[in-house]
C-alpha positions in Angstrom: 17.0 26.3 39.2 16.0 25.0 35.4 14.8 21.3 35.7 14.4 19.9 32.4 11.4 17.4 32.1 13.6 14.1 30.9 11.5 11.1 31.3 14.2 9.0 31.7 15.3 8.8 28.4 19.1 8.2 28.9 21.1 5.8 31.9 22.3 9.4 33.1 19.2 10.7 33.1 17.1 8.0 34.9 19.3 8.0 37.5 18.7 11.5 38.3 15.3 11.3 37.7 14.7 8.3 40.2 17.3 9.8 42.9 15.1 13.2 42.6 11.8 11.2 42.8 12.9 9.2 46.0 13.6 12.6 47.8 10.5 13.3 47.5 8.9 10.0 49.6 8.4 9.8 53.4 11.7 8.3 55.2 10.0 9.3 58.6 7.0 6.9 58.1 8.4 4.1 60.2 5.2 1.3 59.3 4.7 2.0 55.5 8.8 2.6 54.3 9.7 4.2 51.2 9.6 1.5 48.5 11.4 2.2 44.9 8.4 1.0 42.6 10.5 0.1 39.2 8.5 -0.5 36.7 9.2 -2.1 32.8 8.4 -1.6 30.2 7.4 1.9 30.1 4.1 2.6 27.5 3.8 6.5 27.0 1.2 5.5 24.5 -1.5 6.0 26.2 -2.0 7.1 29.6 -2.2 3.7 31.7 0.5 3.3 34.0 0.8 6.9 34.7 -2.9 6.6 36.0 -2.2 3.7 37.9 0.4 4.8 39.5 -1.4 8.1 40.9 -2.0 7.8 43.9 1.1 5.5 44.7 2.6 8.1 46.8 -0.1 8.0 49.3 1.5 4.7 50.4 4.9 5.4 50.5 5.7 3.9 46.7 7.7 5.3 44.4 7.1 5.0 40.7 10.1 4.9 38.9 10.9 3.8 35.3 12.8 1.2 33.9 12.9 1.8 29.9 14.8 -0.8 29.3 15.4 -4.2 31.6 19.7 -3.5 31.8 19.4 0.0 33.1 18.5 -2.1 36.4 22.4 -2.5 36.6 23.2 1.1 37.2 19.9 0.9 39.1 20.1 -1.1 42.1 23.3 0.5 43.2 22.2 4.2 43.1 19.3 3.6 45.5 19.4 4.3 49.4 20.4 1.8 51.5 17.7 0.3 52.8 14.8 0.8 50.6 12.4 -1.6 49.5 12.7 -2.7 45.5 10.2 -3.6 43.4 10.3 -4.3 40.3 6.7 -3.9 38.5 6.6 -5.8 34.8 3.9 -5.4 32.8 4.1 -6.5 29.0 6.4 -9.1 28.3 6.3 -8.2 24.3 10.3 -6.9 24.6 11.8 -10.1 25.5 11.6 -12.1 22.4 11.3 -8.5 20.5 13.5 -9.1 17.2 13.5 -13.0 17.4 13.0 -13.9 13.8 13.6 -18.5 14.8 12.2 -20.2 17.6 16.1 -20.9 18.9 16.4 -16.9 19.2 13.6 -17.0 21.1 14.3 -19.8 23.4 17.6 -18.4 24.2 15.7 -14.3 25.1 13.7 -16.5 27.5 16.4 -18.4 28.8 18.6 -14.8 29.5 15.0 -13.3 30.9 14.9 -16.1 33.1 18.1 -15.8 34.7 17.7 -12.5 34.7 14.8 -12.1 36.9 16.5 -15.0 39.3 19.4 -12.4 39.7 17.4 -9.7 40.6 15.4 -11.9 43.3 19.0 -12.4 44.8 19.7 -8.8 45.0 16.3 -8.5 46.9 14.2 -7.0 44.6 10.7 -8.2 44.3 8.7 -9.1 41.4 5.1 -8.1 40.4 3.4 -9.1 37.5 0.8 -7.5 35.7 -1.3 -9.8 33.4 -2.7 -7.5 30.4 -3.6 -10.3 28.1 -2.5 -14.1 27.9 0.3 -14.1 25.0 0.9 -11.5 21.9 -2.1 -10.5 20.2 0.0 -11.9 16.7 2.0 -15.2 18.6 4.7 -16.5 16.2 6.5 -18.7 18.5 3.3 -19.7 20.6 5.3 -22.6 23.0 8.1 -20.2 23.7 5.8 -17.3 24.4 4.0 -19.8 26.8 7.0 -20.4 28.6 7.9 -17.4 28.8 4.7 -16.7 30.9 5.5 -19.5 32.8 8.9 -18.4 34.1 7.2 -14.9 35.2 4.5 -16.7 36.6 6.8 -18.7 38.4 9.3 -15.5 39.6 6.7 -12.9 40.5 5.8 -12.6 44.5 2.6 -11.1 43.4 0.6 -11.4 40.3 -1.6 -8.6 40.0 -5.2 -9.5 37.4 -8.0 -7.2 36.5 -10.7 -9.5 37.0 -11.6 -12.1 39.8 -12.6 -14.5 36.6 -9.0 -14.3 35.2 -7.7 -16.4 37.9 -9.0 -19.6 36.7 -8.2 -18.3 32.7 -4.7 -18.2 34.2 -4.3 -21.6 35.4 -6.4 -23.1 32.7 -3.4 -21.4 30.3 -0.2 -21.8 31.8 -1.3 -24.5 34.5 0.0 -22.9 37.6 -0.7 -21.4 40.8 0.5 -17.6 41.5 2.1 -17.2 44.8 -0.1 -14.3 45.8 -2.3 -12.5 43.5 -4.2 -8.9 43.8 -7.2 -8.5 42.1 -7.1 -4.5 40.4 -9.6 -3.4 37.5 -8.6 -1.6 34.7 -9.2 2.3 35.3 -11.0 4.0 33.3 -9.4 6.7 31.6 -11.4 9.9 33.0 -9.4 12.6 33.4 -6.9 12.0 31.0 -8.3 13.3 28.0 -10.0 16.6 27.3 -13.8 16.3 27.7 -15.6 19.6 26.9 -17.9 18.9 24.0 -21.3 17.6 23.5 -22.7 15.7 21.1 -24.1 18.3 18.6 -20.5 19.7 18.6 -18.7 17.0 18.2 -21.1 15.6 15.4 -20.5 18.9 13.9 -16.8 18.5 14.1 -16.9 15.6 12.6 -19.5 16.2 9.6 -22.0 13.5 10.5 -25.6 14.1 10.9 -27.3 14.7 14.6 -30.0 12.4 13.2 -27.5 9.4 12.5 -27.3 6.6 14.5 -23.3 5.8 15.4 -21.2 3.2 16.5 -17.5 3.6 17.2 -14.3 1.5 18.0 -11.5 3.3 18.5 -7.8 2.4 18.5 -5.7 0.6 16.5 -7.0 -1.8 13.6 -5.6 -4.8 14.1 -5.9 -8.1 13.0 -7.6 -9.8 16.0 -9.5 -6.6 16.6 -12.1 -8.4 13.9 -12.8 -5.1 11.7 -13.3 -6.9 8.6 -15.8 -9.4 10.3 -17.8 -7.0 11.8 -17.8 -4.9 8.5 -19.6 -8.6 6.8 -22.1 -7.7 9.7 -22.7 -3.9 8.9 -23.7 -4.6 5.4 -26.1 -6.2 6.8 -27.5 -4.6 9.2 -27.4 -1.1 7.3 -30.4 -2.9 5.2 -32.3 -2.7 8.4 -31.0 1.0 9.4 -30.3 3.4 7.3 -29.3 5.9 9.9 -26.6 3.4 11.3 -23.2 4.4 10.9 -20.0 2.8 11.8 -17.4 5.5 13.4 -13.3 4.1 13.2 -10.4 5.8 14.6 -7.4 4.4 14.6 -4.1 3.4 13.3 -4.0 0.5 10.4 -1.0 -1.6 11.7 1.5 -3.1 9.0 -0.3 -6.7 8.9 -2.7 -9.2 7.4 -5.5 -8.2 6.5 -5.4 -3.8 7.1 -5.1 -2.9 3.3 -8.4 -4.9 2.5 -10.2 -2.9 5.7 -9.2 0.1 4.3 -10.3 -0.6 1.3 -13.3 -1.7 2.2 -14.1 1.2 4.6 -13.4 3.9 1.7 -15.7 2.4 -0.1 -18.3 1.7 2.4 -21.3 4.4 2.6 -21.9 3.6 6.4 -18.3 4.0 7.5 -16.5 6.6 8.6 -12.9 5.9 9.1 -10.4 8.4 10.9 -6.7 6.2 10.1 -3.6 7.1 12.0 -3.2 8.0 16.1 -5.8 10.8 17.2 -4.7 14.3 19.1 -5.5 13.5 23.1 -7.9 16.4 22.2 -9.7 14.7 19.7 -10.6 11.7 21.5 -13.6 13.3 23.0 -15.0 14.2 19.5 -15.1 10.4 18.6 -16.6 9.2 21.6 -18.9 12.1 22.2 -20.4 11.4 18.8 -21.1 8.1 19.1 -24.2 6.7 20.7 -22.5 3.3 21.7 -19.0 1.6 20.9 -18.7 -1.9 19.6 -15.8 -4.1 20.3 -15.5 -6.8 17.5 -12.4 -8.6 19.1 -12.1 -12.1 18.2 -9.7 -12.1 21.5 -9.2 -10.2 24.1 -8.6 -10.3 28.1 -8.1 -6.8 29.1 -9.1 -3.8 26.9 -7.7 -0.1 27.0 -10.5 1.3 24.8 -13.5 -0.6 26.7 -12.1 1.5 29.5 -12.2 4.6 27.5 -15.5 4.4 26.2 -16.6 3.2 29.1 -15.4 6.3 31.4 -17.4 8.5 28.5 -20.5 6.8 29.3 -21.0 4.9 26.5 -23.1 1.1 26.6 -21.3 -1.5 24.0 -21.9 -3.8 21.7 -19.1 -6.7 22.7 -18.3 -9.9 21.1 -18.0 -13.2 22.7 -14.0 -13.0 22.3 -13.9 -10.2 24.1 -13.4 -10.3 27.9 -15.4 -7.4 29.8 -13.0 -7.8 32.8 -16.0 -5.6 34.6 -15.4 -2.4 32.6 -19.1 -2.2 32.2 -22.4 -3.5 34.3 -24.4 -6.4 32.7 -27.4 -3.9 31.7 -24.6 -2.0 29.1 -24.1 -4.6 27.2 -25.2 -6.7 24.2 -23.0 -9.8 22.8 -22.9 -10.7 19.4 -21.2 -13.8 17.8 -18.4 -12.3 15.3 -19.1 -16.0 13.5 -22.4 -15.3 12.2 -23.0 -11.9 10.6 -27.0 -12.2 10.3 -26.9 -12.3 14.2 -24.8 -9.8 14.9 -26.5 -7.3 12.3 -30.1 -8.8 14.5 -28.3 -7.5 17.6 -27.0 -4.2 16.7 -30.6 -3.1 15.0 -33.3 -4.4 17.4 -35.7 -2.1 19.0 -34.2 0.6 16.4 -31.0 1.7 18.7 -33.4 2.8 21.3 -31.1 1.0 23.6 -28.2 3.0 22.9 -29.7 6.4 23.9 -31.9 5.2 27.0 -31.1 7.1 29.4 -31.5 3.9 32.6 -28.6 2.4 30.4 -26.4 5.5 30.4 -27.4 6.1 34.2 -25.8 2.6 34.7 -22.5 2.9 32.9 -22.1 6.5 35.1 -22.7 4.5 38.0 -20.7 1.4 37.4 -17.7 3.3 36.4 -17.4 5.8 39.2 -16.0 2.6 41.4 -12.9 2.4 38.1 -12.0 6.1 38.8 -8.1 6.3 38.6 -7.5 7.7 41.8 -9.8 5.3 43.5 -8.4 1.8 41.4 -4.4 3.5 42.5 -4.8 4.3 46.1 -6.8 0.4 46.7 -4.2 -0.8 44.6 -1.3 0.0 46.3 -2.3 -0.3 49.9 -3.1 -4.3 49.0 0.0 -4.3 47.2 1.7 -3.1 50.6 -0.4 -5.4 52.4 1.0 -8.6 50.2 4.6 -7.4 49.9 5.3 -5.6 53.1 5.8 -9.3 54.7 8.2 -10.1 52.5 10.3 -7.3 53.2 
């Protein structure tokens, strides 16, 4: 028998591919039942959900996915009798995707709204995943609030990657979750290639083994704060001439990327890498680099922390940027993005001896075997169980 690999990427097609993945779940386990875990939007960007999903099956769920929010129609009525539905939502970006007036808006919210009430009524619970407090670029801020508010309101469990977001939540959208479950962000070891070392990598990449280098990686984005930390590196390159900025990453079609990338061709202590890197390239960027830096002026859950931090590397983090315990307190420095002086004053003391110590590496391997995938999955989903088998 051929079985193409689909993905789920027609109606027909997701149907088969969620009727063959339920076959495959325990319908003899009589205390933990087989659960359909549904689960929009679906981000093959980068390796997330597949990792956080991983170890699912251990507790009877089912990952299943839901590309699009009205293939739950053809759904719901194709499952077994008798199984648990959930439906897992994580970014919220595709419900007011398109809106170009704040009444276009309104109205997705409104249709979202009912929407999710209609699929409480069919028995299908509701978890939310809070990745960050409202679109990195908000054009209809009081609508994307609301929206926030109605999931809030609809999900049975509320799942946050921090203890500390709990009160950030409330302070935002001033309401209580019903339940919430308390998961960190995995790191991404495992996912990527990871066979280079750092002369190799440095070689790969044509800089210097006696070069002292920073990197961010992923996509340059406005409230990613390149351009303010580049005011800083001017700076700080006075003080180190060895100190090199390392950037990979897409430039994304808004304010203020043409001016970075101007300013990065011409810079001597950047090297910029533009556009999405090969999953085996990763490693060269983050193998080279003796620390990252995370210049966000906003931020309350972040992919690349987690992948840096799974390759061992201490970073330089700005105040806007919320750690959510991706790395222990001794791999870390803050800078203020505000004041380029200090931030230059940060990233040069004791001569990037900090970087390379080995106590501070020691305590990012440490810190970070507790974030493994397969470890964050399996204690995931057995307190997801615990919180929604009640409500079955």
């Amino acid at each position: 028998m051929i079985v193409p690999w689909r993905r789920g990427t027609s109606d027909g097609h997701l149907l088969d591919d969620a009727l063959s993945a339920l076959a495959a779940a325990d319908w003899s386990d009589t205390d933990r039942p087989p659960v359909a875990w549904l689960h929009w939007p679906v981000d093959t960007a980068n390796p997330y959900q597949s990792l956080l999903y991983s170890r699912f099956s251990q507790h009877n769920l089912t990952p299943i996915r839901v590309r699009r929010l009205d293939q739950m129609d053809k759904l719901l009525p194709a499952l077994p009798d008798g199984i648990g539905r959930v439906l897992h939502v994580h970014w919220l970006y595709d419900v007011t995707s398109g809106c170009t007036t704040t009444s276009q808006a309104e109205a997705a919210v409104d249709a979202f709204a009912e929407r999710l009430d209609t699929l409480r009524d069919q028995g299908v619970r509701l978890v939310w995943t809070v990745h960050n407090l409202l679109p990195h670029e908000t054009v209809h801020r009081a609508t994307e609030t609301r929206l926030r508010q109605v999931m809030l309101a609809a999900a049975d469990v509320v799942h946050l990657m921090h203890d500390s977001h709990l009160d950030i939540l409330r302070d935002t959208f001033g309401a209580e979750p019903r339940r919430v479950v308390i998961a960190p962000h995995p790191t991404f070891a495992g996912a990527y290639p990871d066979w280079v070392d750092r002369p190799a990598a440095r070689s790969h990449l044509g800089i210097p083994l006696g070069a002292r280098v920073l990197v961010t990686f992923g996509q340059v984005r406005p409230y990613k704060g390149h351009g303010d930390f580049l005011d800083a590196l001017d700076v700080a390159v006075r003080h180190d001439l060895r100190l090199r900025w390392l950037v990979a990453g897409k430039v994304r079609e808004e304010a203020g990327g043409p001016e970075f990338m101007r300013r990065a061709a011409e810079h001597p202590a950047v090297i910029f890498h533009p556009g999405f890197a090969p999953d085996t390239d990763v490693q060269y960027f983050l193998r080279a680099a003796d620390a990252a830096v995370y210049p966000y002026r906003s931020s309350l859950n972040s992919g690349a922390l987690a992948l840096t931090a799974g390759f061992g590397l201490p970073a330089y983090v700005s105040t806007g940027t919320t750690v959510g315990g991706l790395l222990p307190d001794a791999a870390l420095r803050r800078f203020d993005l505000s004041d380029p002086d200090k931030t230059a004053e940060t990233i040069t003391e004791s001569g990037g001896a900090w970087d390379r110590a080995e106590p501070v590496r020691a305590a990012v391997r440490d810190h970070v075997e507790a974030l493994a995938p397969a470890k964050v999955s399996a204690r995931f989903a057995a307190e997801l169980r615990r919180h929604l088998d009640p409500l079955a």
